[in-house]
Structures are given as C-alpha cells and as structure tokens.
KOLPA-144154 format. One record per residue (C-alpha): residue number from 1; residue in three letters; z, y, x. Coordinates in steps of 0.1 Angstrom, whole numbers, m for minus. Layout:
N
k	r	w	v	u
NUM	ALA	Z	Y	X
...
//
This chain:
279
k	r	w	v	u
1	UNK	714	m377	m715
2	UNK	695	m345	m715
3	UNK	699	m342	m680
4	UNK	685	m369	m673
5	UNK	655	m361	m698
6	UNK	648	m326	m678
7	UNK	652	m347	m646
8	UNK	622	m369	m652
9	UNK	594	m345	m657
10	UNK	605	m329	m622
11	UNK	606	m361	m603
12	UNK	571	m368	m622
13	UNK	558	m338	m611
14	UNK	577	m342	m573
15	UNK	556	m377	m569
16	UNK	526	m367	m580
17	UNK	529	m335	m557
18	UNK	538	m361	m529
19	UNK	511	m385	m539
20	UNK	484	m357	m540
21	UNK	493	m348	m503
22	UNK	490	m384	m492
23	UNK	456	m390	m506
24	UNK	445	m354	m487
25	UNK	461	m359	m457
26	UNK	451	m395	m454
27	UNK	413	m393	m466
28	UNK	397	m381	m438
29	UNK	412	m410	m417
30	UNK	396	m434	m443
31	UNK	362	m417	m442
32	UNK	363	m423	m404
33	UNK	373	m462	m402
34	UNK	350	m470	m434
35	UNK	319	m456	m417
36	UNK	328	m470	m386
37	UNK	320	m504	m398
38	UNK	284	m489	m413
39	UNK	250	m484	m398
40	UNK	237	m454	m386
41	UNK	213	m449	m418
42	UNK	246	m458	m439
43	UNK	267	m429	m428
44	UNK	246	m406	m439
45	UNK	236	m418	m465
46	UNK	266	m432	m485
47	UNK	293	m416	m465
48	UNK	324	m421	m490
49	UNK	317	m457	m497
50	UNK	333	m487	m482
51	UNK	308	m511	m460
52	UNK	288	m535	m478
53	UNK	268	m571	m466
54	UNK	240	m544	m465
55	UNK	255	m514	m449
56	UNK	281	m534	m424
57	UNK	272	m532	m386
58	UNK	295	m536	m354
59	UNK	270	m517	m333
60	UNK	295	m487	m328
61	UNK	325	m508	m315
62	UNK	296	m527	m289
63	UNK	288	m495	m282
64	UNK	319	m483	m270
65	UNK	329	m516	m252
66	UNK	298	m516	m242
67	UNK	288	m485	m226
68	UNK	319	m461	m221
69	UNK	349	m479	m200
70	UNK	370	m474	m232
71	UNK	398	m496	m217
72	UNK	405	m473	m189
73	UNK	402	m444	m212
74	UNK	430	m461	m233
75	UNK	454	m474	m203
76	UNK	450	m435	m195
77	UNK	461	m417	m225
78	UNK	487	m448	m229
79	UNK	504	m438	m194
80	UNK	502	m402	m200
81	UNK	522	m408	m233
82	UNK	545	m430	m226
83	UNK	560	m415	m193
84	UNK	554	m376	m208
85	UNK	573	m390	m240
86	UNK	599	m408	m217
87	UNK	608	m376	m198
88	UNK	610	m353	m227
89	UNK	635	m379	m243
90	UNK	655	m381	m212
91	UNK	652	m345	m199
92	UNK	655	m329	m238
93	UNK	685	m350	m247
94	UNK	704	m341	m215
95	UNK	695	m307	m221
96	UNK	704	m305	m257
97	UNK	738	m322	m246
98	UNK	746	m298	m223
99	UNK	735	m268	m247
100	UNK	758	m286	m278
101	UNK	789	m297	m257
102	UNK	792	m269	m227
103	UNK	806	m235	m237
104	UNK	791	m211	m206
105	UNK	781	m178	m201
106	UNK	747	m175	m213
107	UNK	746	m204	m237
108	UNK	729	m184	m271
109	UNK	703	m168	m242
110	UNK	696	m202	m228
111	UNK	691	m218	m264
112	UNK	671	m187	m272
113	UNK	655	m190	m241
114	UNK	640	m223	m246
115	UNK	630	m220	m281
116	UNK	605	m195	m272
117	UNK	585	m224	m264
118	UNK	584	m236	m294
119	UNK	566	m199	m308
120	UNK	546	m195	m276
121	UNK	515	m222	m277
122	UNK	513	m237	m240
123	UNK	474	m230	m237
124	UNK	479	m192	m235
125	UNK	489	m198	m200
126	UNK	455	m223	m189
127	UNK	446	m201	m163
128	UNK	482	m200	m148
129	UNK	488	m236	m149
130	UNK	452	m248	m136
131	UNK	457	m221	m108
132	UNK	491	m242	m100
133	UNK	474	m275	m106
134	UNK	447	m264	m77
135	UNK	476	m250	m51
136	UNK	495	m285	m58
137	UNK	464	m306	m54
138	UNK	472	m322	m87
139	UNK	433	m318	m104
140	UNK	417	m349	m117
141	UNK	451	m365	m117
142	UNK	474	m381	m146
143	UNK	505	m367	m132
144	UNK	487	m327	m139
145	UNK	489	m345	m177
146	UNK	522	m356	m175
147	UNK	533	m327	m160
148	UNK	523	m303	m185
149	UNK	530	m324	m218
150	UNK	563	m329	m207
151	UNK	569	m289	m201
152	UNK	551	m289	m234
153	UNK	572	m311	m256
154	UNK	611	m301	m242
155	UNK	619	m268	m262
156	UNK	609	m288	m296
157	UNK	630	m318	m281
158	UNK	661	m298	m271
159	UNK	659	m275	m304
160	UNK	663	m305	m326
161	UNK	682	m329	m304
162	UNK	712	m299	m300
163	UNK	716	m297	m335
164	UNK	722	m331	m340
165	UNK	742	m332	m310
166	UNK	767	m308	m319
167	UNK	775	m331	m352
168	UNK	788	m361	m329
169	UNK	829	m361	m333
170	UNK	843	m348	m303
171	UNK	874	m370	m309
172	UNK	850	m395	m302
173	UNK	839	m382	m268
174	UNK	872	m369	m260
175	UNK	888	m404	m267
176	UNK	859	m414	m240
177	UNK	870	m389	m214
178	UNK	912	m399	m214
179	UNK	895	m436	m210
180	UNK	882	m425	m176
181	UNK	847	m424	m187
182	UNK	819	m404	m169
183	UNK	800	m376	m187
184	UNK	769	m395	m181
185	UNK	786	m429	m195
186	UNK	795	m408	m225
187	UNK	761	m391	m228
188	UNK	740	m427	m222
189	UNK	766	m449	m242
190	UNK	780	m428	m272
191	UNK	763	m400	m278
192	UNK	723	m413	m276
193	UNK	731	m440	m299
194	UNK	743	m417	m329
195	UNK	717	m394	m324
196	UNK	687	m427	m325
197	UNK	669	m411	m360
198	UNK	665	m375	m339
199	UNK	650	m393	m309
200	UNK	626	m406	m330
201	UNK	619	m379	m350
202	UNK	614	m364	m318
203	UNK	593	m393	m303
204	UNK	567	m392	m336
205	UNK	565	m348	m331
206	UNK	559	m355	m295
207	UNK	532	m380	m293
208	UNK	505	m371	m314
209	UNK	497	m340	m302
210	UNK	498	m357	m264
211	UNK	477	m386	m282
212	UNK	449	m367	m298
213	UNK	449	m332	m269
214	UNK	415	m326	m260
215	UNK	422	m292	m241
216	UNK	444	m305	m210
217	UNK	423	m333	m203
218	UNK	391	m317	m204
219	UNK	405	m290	m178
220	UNK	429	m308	m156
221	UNK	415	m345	m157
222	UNK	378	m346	m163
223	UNK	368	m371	m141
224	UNK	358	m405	m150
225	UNK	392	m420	m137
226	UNK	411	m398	m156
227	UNK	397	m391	m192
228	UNK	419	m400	m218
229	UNK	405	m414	m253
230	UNK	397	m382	m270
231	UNK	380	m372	m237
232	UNK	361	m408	m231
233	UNK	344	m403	m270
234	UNK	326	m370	m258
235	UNK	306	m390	m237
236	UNK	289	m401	m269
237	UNK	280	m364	m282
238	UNK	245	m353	m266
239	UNK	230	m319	m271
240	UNK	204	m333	m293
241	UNK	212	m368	m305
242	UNK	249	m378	m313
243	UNK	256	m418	m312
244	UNK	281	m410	m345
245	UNK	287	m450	m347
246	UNK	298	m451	m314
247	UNK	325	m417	m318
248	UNK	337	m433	m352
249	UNK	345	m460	m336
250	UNK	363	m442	m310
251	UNK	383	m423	m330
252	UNK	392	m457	m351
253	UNK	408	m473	m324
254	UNK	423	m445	m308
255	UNK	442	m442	m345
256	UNK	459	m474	m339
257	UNK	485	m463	m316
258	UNK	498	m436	m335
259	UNK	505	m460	m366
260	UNK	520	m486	m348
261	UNK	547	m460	m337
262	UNK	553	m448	m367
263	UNK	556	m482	m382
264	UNK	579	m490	m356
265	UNK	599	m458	m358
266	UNK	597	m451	m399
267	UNK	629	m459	m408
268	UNK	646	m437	m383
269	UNK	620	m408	m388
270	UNK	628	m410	m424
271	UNK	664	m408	m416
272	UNK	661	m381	m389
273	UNK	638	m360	m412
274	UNK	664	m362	m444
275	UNK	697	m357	m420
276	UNK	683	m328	m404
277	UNK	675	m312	m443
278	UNK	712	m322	m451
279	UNK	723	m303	m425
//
C-alpha cells in the first residue's frame, strides 16, 4: 500500500513532465497552422489566437497554389524521401546484419568506423561533396539529394538496426540455414520481420531531417525543377517585403507528411523506442 502511495506523486510528476514537453514542443507548430488561416493584419496583430469570421482568410494557401508551382516542389521532396529512406532501410539493415551475424577481422573497427557518422555532421564536408557533385555532373539534380541523404542517414540506420539484430535467436536462423535456405532468404524473410519496430524507428529518425533540409537543396538543387518544399517557400521571403501568409502556409502543408508517417508508424516507433531502453 505505501508503495503504491509513493508511486503516485512520481507518475504525477512523470506526466506532467511529459505533458509540459508536449505543449512546448508542439506550440510552435500550432502558432504556424492557426495564423495560416488569418490575414496579414491578423498575424500581427493577434498572433496566438485561433482564426475568427473576422480574422479568417485563405489568401496564403491561393497564394502558394497560386503563384509558386508548390506541387512540383512537393512530388520533389516526396521522391527524394522516399527512395533516400528506401535505400537507407535496405542498405542499413544489410549492413547491420552483416555487422550483428559475421564474426571477421575488423568487425569492432568497422562498427566504430561507421558510427563516426553519426558524431561527424555531413555539412562539414559541403565543399567536398559539391566539388564531387560538379565532376559527376550531378548539380541541379534529385539523385545529388538522394545521394547524399542516403550517405547521410546509414551510420544512424546500421547503429540501431545491429543492435537489434544481434537479439534475433540464432536457433532461429540456424534452423533456416539446415532447411537449405539462402542468407538473403533468411535476411528478407526472418530476420526483417522481427526487427519491424527498429525499421521504423529508424524510418521516423530518417525522414524528418530529409523532409525539412534546407542546406542540400539550396546547394546542390536550386533550380526551379528541383527545389524541394522548404526550398519552394523562400521564393516568398523578399529583401524588403515578406508574403508571411503565403510561407505559413507553406510550412502548414509541408507538416502534413511528417504526421501521417508517424501516425502510420506510432505503434511500432513506440515499441522500437521502449525495446531499445529495455535493452
């Protein structure tokens, strides 16, 4: 009984320490769709209140049908993302497999190799990698972008995925080899389904910061046929007037796809998240 007195004042204080964090972290999202359904006047002037019959106007969303070719901007981020996201699945898990089930010379160095990446941020090396771009005759394409995000997302892909790898039975996988199974059937058809909540905790980690990048874009793809979404709002920011209906707007839609995947993938974040504390 008095266990479970002291026990409730710390999950109290645990949920309102989670709840707190919610409210920060999401605020600033709610500020930007609320006043993207406001006038100009509106924005400024009552920025933390929800639109009113008064205050409500449409004219950023026109805007940005309107004048930017937002759909193009969005079918651009949208096949950057998926195929950079598809690769550092594939490539990462195969990695992380090999890492977790292989016993060579090398394999601590090679593990310690590639978690480097995770401590070294990709945009030191800019100059290096837009030099390459230029040799390869990649500029101003979406393959420079997929290129890059996929060498960008692997190290955090393989350093989670191996962990979880190396807790898959090997009587399991052994029991799959004396069948006469392949190591690829083995990989493809027992091990990736056992290790779902890691893929997409790894999916979620990957995809925002490909999502919202500004940097890459703006120096490897700045062309009209190649800016993503956070590239295609800047077309909106002038050096003396700024159209801020138009960038909320923007921004509001290019929100969406980042909470559908997490709605879609919640349940096995959740479990990912909490299996990889366990461990």
């Amino acid at each position: 009984m008095s266990k479970a007195t002291s026990s409730l004042p710390r999950t109290i204080g645990a949920h309102a320490i989670l709840l707190t964090y919610t409210v920060i972290a999401l605020f600033p999202v709610f500020v930007v769709v609320i006043n993207s359904f406001k006038s100009r006047q509106a924005i400024f002037q009552q920025p933390l209140t929800p639109p009113t019959p008064k205050t409500f106007d449409l004219i950023g969303y026109t805007t940005v049908f309107g004048q930017g070719d937002f759909f193009l901007y969005f079918q651009n981020s949208l096949i950057v993302t998926v195929v950079s996201l598809f690769f550092v699945l594939l490539f990462g898990a195969m990695a992380a497999f090999a890492l977790s089930e292989y016993r060579f010379r090398g394999n601590t160095l090679m593990g310690l190799y590639l978690a480097l990446g995770i401590m070294i941020p990709i945009r030191l090396g800019t100059v290096a990698i837009l030099q390459l771009m230029v040799a390869s005759g990649l500029v101003n394409t979406l393959t420079a972008l997929i290129l890059v995000y996929t060498a960008q997302g692997l190290p955090l892909a393989i350093f989670i995925l191996s962990e979880f790898m190396k807790g898959v039975s090997d009587d399991l996988k052994n029991a799959g080899r004396i069948d006469g199974l392949s190591e690829y059937t083995i990989f493809f058809r027992l091990v990736l389904p056992l290790v779902r909540p890691a893929m997409a905790t790894v999916a979620v980690f990957t995809m925002i910061p490909i999502w919202n990048d500004l940097w890459f874009p703006l120096i490897l793809a700045p062309s009209e046929a190649t800016k993503t979404v956070t590239l295609g709002a800047q077309i909106f920011l002038g050096q003396f007037v700024t159209n801020w209906n138009a960038i909320l707007a923007a921004l509001s839609l290019a929100i969406l796809p980042v909470l559908v995947l997490y709605l879609i993938f919640s349940r096995q974040l959740i479990r990912g998240i909490t299996s990889g504390a366990v461990k």
